[in-house]
Each structure stands twice: as C-alpha cells, then as structure tokens.
N, C-alpha and C positions, 0 to 999 in steps of 0.2 A: 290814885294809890296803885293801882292795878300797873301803870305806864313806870311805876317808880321802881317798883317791884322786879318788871320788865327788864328794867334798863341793869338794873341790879344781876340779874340771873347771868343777861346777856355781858355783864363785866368780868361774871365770877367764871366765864366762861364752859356755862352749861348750856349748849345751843340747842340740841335736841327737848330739854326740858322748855326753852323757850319757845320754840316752834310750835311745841304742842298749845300751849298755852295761850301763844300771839292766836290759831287759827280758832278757838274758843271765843266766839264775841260777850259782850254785858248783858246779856238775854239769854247767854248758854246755846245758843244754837250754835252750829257748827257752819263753817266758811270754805269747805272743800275747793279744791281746784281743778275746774269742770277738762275732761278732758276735751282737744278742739274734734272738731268737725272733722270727720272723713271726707274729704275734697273727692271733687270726680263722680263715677258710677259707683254706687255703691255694690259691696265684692265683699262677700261673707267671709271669703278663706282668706282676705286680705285684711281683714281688722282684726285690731290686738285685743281680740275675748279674754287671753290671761290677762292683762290687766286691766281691764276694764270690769274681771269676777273677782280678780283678790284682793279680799278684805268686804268684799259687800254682796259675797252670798253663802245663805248660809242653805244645808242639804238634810236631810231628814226622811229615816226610812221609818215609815208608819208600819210597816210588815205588810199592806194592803197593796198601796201606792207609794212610792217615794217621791217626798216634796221638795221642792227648789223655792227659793226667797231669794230674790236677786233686787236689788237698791239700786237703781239704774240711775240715781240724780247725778253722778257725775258726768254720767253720759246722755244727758238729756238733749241736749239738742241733736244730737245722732237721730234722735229718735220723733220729732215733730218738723216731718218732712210728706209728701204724699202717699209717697210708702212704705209709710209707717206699719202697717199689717205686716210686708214683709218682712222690713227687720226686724220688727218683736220675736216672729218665727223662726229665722235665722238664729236669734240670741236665745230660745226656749231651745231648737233642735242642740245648739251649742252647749249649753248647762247641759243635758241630758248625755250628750256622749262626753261630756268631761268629769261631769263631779256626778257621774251612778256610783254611791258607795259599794265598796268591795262587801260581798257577803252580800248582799240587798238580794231577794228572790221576785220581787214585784218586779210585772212589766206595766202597769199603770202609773204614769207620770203624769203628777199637778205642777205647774209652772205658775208662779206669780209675781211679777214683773211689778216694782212700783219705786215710787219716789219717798226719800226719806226726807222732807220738809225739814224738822226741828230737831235738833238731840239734844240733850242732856248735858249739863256741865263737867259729863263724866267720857260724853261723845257714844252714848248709847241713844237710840232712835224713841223718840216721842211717839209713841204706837199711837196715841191720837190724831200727829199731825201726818202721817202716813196719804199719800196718792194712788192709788190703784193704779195702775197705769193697764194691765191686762192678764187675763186669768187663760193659762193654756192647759188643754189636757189631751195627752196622746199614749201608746204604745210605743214601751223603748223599743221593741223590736222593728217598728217602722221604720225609727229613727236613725236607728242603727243601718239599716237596710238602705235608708236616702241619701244618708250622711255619707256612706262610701262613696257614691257616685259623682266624679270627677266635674260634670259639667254643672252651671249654674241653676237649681231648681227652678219650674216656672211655677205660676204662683199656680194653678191647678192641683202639680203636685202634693206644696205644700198644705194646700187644703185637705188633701187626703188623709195627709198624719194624720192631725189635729180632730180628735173627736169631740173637742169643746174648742173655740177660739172666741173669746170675750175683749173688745179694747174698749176703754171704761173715759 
C-alpha cells in the first residue's frame, strides 16, 4: 500500500513530500544518510562541523551550565576509530565555540555526544533507543582560550579542558 501511495506522490509530482517519506522505513525508524569517512589524518579545522551540527544538535542554557545534545549517528564512523577520545573532543570543543547561546552567562559546559538509533514515524528520536556515546564537561573560557590557537591540539592539552571526559 505504502509503495502504491509512493509511486502516486512521486507522479503527482510532490518530491520533497516523497523523499521524506521514502527515508521513513515500516518500523518508523528513520534511514539517514551517514555522512562518509574523513579520509587521511584526521584535522579538526578540516571537517565540515556545520554540517555534520545542523539539524542534530540541540543547545540549552540551564542558567548554571549550558548544555549541548549532538546526535552524532550520521557521523558515526568518524568516530570508531583509535582515536576516538580525540575526536569526541574536538566535536565537544567545536559545539562549545559554535552554538554558546547569545545572552547565556554560564562558563560550565555539559557535552553529550550520542547516537539516535530509532525515531519515530514523525522522525523524532526514541529517547529509549538513545547510545551514549560520551559525556564532556569543561569551562568555555578554556575552550575559547584553546580553540584560538592555530596549531593542532595534543591530546595533553586537550585533557586539560575537559573537567569530566566519560566515552561510554
């Protein structure tokens, strides 16, 4: 029925309505299009963070801490690699100097890094089916402070930020 329906939309020439549609499977889970592998050394200032954040993170100023939610499954295999601590870090520093809400007075940043397994026939995330992937917590002032600096962080440094670093 569903494939009749399909072929239907895709006649009446509504593509967009299709598309969303087609990547909806018969389980309701969603069929994203993982982005590929960063080839080579991995190079923090060389990966596309805008799109790899937009549309799958979301930012939140608790007035305490402000928190980051980042849905990293499309970029999942970026990230099960040996260094993997690193680029969680990288991707935690990155959300931090990109999306600190205007107006936010916290320099305490939570980072939480995880996989959205299942969504909804609505393409909203099954808070059940959720992966932790890793819990960061640092001082934007740090971040701010590292994030300027031209050359490639060693991981030392990057331990330093991070007053919580959790890979789950």
């Amino acid at each position: 029925m569903k494939k009749i329906f399909l072929a239907v939309v895709l006649a009446l020439g509504i593509p967009a309505f299709a598309q969303e549609t087609a990547s909806i499977s018969e389980t309701g889970s969603a069929t994203p299009t993982p982005f590929p592998v960063i080839p080579g050394k991995w190079n923090a200032s060389k990966t596309p963070w805008d799109l790899w954040f937009k549309k799958n993170t979301q930012v939140t100023d608790k007035q305490d801490y402000v928190h980051f939610f980042w849905n990293a499954q499309d970029c999942k295999a970026n990230f099960e690699t040996q260094d993997k601590k690193r680029r969680l870090a990288d991707a935690a520093l990155q959300l931090v100097v990109r999306f600190y809400p205007t107006g936010a007075k916290a320099d305490l940043m939570k980072v939480d890094i995880v996989y959205v397994l299942e969504r909804d026939s609505y393409g909203m995330p099954k808070w059940d089916s959720l992966q932790q992937v890793a819990h960061l917590e640092c001082s934007r002032a740090k971040a701010l402070k590292l994030s300027k600096k031209k050359s490639i962080l060693s991981e030392a440094a990057l331990a330093k930020i991070f007053d919580k670093f959790e890979v789950f």
